[in-house]
Structures are given as structure tokens and as C-alpha cells.
Chimera marker file (.cmm) of the C-alpha trace (Angstrom):
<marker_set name="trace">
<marker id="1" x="-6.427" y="-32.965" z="-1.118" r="1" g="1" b="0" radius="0.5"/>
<marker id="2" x="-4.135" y="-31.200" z="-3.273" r="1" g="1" b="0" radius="0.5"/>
<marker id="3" x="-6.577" y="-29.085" z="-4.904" r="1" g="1" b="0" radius="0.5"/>
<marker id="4" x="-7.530" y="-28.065" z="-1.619" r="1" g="1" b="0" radius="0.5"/>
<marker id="5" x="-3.352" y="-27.181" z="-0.773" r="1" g="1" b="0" radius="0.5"/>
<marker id="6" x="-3.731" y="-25.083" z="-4.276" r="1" g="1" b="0" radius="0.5"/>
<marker id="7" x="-6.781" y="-23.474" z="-3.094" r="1" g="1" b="0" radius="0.5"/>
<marker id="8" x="-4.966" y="-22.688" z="0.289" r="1" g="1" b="0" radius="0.5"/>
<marker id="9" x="-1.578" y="-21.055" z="-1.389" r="1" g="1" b="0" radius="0.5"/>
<marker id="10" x="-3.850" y="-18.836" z="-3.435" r="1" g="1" b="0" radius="0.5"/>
<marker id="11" x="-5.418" y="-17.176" z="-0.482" r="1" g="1" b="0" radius="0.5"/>
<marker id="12" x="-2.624" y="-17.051" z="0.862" r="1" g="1" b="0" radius="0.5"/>
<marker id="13" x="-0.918" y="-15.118" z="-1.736" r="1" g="1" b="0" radius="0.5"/>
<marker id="14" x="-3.827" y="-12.343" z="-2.219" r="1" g="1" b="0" radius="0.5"/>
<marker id="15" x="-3.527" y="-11.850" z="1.823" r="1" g="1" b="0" radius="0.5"/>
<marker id="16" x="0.251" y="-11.258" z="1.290" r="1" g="1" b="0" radius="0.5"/>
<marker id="17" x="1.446" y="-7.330" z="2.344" r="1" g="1" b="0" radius="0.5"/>
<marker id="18" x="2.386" y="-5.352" z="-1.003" r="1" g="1" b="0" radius="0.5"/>
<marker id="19" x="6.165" y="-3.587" z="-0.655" r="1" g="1" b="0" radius="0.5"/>
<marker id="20" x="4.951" y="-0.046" z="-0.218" r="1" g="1" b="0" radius="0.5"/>
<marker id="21" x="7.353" y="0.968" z="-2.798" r="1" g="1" b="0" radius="0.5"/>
<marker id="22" x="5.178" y="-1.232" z="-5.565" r="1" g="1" b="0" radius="0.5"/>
<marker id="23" x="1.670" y="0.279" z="-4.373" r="1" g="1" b="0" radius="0.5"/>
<marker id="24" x="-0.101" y="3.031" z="-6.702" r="1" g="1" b="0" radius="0.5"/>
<marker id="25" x="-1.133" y="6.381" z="-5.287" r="1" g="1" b="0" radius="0.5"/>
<marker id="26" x="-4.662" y="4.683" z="-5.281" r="1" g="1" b="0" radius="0.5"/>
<marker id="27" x="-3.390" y="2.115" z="-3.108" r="1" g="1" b="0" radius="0.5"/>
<marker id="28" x="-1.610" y="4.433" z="-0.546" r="1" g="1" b="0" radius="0.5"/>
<marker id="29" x="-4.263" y="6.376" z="-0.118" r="1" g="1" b="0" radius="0.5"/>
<marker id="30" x="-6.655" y="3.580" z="0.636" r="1" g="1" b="0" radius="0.5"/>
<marker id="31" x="-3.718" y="2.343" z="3.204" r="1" g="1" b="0" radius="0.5"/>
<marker id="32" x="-3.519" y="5.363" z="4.880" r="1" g="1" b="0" radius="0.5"/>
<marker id="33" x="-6.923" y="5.340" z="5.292" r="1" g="1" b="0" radius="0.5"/>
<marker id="34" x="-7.183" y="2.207" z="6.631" r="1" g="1" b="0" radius="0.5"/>
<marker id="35" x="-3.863" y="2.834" z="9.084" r="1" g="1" b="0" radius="0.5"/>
<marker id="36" x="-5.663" y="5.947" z="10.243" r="1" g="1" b="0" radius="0.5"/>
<marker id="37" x="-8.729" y="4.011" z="11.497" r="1" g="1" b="0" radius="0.5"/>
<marker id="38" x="-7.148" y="1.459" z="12.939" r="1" g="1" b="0" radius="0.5"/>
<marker id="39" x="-4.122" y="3.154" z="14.684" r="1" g="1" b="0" radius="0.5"/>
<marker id="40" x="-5.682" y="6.272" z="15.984" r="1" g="1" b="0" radius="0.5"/>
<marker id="41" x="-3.391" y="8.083" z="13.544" r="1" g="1" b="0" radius="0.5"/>
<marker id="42" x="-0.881" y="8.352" z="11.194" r="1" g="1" b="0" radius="0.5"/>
<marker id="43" x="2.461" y="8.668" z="14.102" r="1" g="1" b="0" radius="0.5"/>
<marker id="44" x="3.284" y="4.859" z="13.414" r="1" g="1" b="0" radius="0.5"/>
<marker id="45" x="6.671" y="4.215" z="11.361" r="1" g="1" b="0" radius="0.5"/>
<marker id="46" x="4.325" y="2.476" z="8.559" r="1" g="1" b="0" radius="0.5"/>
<marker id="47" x="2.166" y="5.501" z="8.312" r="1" g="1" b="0" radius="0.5"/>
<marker id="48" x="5.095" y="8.042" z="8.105" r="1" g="1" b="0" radius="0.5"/>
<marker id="49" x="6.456" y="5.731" z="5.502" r="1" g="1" b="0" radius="0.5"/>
<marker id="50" x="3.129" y="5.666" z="3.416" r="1" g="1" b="0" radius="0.5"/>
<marker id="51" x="3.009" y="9.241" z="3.612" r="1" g="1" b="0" radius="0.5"/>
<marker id="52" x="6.362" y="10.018" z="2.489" r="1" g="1" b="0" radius="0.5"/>
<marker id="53" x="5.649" y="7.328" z="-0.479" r="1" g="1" b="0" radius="0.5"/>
<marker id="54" x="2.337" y="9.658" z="-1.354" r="1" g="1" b="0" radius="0.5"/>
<marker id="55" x="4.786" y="12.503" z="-1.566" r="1" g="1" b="0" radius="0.5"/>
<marker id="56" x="7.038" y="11.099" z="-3.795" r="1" g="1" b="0" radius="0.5"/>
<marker id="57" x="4.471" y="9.742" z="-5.764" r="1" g="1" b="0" radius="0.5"/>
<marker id="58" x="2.801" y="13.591" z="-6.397" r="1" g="1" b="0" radius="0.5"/>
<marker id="59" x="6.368" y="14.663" z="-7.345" r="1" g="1" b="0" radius="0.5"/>
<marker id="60" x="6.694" y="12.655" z="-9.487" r="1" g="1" b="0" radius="0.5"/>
<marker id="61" x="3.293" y="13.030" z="-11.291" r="1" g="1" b="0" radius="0.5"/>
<marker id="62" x="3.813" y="17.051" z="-11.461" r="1" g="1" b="0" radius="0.5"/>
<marker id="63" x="7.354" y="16.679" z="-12.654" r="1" g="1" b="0" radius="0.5"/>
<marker id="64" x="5.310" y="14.481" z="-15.690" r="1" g="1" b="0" radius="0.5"/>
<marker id="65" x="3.078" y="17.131" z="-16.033" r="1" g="1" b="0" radius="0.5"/>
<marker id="66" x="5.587" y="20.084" z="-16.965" r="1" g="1" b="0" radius="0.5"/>
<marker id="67" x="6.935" y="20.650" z="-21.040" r="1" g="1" b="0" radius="0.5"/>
<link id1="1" id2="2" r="1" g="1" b="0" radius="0.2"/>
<link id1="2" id2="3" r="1" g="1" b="0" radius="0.2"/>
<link id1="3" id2="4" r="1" g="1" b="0" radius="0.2"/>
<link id1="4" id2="5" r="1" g="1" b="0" radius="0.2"/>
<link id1="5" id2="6" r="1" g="1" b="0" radius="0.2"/>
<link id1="6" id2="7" r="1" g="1" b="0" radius="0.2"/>
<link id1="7" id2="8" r="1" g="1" b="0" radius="0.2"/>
<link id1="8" id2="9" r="1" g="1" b="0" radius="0.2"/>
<link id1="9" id2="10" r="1" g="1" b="0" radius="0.2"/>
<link id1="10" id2="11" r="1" g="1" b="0" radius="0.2"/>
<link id1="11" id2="12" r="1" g="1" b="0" radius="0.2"/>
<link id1="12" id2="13" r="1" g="1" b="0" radius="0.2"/>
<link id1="13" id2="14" r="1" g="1" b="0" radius="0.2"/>
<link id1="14" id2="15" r="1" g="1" b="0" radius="0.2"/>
<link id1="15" id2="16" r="1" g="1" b="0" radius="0.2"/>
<link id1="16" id2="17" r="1" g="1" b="0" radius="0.2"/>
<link id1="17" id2="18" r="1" g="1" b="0" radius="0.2"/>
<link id1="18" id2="19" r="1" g="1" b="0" radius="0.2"/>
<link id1="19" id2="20" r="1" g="1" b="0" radius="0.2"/>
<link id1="20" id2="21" r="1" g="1" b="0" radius="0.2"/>
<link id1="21" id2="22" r="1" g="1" b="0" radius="0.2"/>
<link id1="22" id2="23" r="1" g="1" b="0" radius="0.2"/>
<link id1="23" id2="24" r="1" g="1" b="0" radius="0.2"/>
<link id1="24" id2="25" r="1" g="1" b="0" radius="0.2"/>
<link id1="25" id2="26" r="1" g="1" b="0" radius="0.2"/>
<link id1="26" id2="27" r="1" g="1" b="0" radius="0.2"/>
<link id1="27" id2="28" r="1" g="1" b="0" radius="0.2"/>
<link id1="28" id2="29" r="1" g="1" b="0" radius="0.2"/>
<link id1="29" id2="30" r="1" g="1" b="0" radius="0.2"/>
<link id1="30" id2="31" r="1" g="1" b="0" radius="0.2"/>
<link id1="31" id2="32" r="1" g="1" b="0" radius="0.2"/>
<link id1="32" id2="33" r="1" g="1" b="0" radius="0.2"/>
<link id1="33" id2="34" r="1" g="1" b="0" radius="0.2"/>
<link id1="34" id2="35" r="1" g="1" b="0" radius="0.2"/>
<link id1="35" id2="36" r="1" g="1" b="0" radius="0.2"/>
<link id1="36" id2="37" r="1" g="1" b="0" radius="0.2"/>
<link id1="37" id2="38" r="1" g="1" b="0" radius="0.2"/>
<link id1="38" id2="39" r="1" g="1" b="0" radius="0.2"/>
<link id1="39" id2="40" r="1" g="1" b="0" radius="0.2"/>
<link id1="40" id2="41" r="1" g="1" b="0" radius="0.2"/>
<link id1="41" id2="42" r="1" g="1" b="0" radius="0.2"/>
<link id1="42" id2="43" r="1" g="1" b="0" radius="0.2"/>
<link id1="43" id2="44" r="1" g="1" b="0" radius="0.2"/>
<link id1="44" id2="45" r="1" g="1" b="0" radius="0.2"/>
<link id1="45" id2="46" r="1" g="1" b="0" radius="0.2"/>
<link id1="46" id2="47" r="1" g="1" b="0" radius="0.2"/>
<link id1="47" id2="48" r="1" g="1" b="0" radius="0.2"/>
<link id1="48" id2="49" r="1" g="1" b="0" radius="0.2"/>
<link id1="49" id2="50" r="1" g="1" b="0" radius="0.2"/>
<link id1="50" id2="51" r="1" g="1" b="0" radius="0.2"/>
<link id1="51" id2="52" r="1" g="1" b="0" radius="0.2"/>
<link id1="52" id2="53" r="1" g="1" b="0" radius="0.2"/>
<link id1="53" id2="54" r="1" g="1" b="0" radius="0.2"/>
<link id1="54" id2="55" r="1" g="1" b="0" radius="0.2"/>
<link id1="55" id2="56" r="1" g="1" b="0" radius="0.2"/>
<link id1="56" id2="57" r="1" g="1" b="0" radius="0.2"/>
<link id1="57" id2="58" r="1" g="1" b="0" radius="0.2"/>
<link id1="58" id2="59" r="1" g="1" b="0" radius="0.2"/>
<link id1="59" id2="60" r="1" g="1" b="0" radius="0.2"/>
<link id1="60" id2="61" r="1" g="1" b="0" radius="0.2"/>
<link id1="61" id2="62" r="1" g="1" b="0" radius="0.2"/>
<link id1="62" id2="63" r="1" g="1" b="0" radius="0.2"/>
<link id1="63" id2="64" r="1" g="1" b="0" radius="0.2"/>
<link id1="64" id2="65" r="1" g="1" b="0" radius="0.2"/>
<link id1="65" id2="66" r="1" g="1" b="0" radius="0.2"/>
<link id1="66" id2="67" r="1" g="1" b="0" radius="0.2"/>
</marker_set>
């Protein structure tokens, strides 16, 4: 029984929501994707969120990309 428990509180754990703040551009861009489908649209507070986290995220990559 308490390998089973184990087995339980690992799935668990890979199910669990990632902070949007700790998700690679990869990852938001899948999201969005998904939230896009599924909503309708990207008008929900998560999807505006997601977006403005992809923005940041570009910034961020061209400021790396300037000498």
C-alpha cells in the first residue's frame, strides 16, 4: 500500500499547474495554444497573463541579443 501512496503523490505532482512566471517561452506558447482551443480565445485573465509573460520573455531575449 505505500508504494501505491508513492505512486499516487508522483502523479500528482507532474499534474500540478507551473507558476507562469517559471514557464519557458516554449512552454507559453504551447499554453496559449492550448488556452486558445479550449476557451474560444485568448480574452480570459490567464491568457492575457500568458501573453504579457511571452512579451517579456522576447524582451528580454533581444535585449541579450544586442553588444
Amino acid at each position: 500500500m505505500a508504494s501505491d501512496d508513492k505512486v499516487q503523490t508522483e502523479t500528482e505532482k507532474k499534474k500540478k499547474n507551473k507558476k507562469i512566471n517559471k514557464m519557458t517561452l516554449e512552454e507559453i506558447e504551447k499554453k496559449i495554444q492550448e488556452v486558445q482551443q479550449t476557451q474560444g480565445g485568448l480574452s480570459s485573465i490567464y491568457a492575457r497573463h500568458l501573453l504579457r509573460r511571452r512579451e517579456v520573455l522576447l524582451g528580454l531575449k533581444k535585449e541579450k541579443g544586442k553588444p
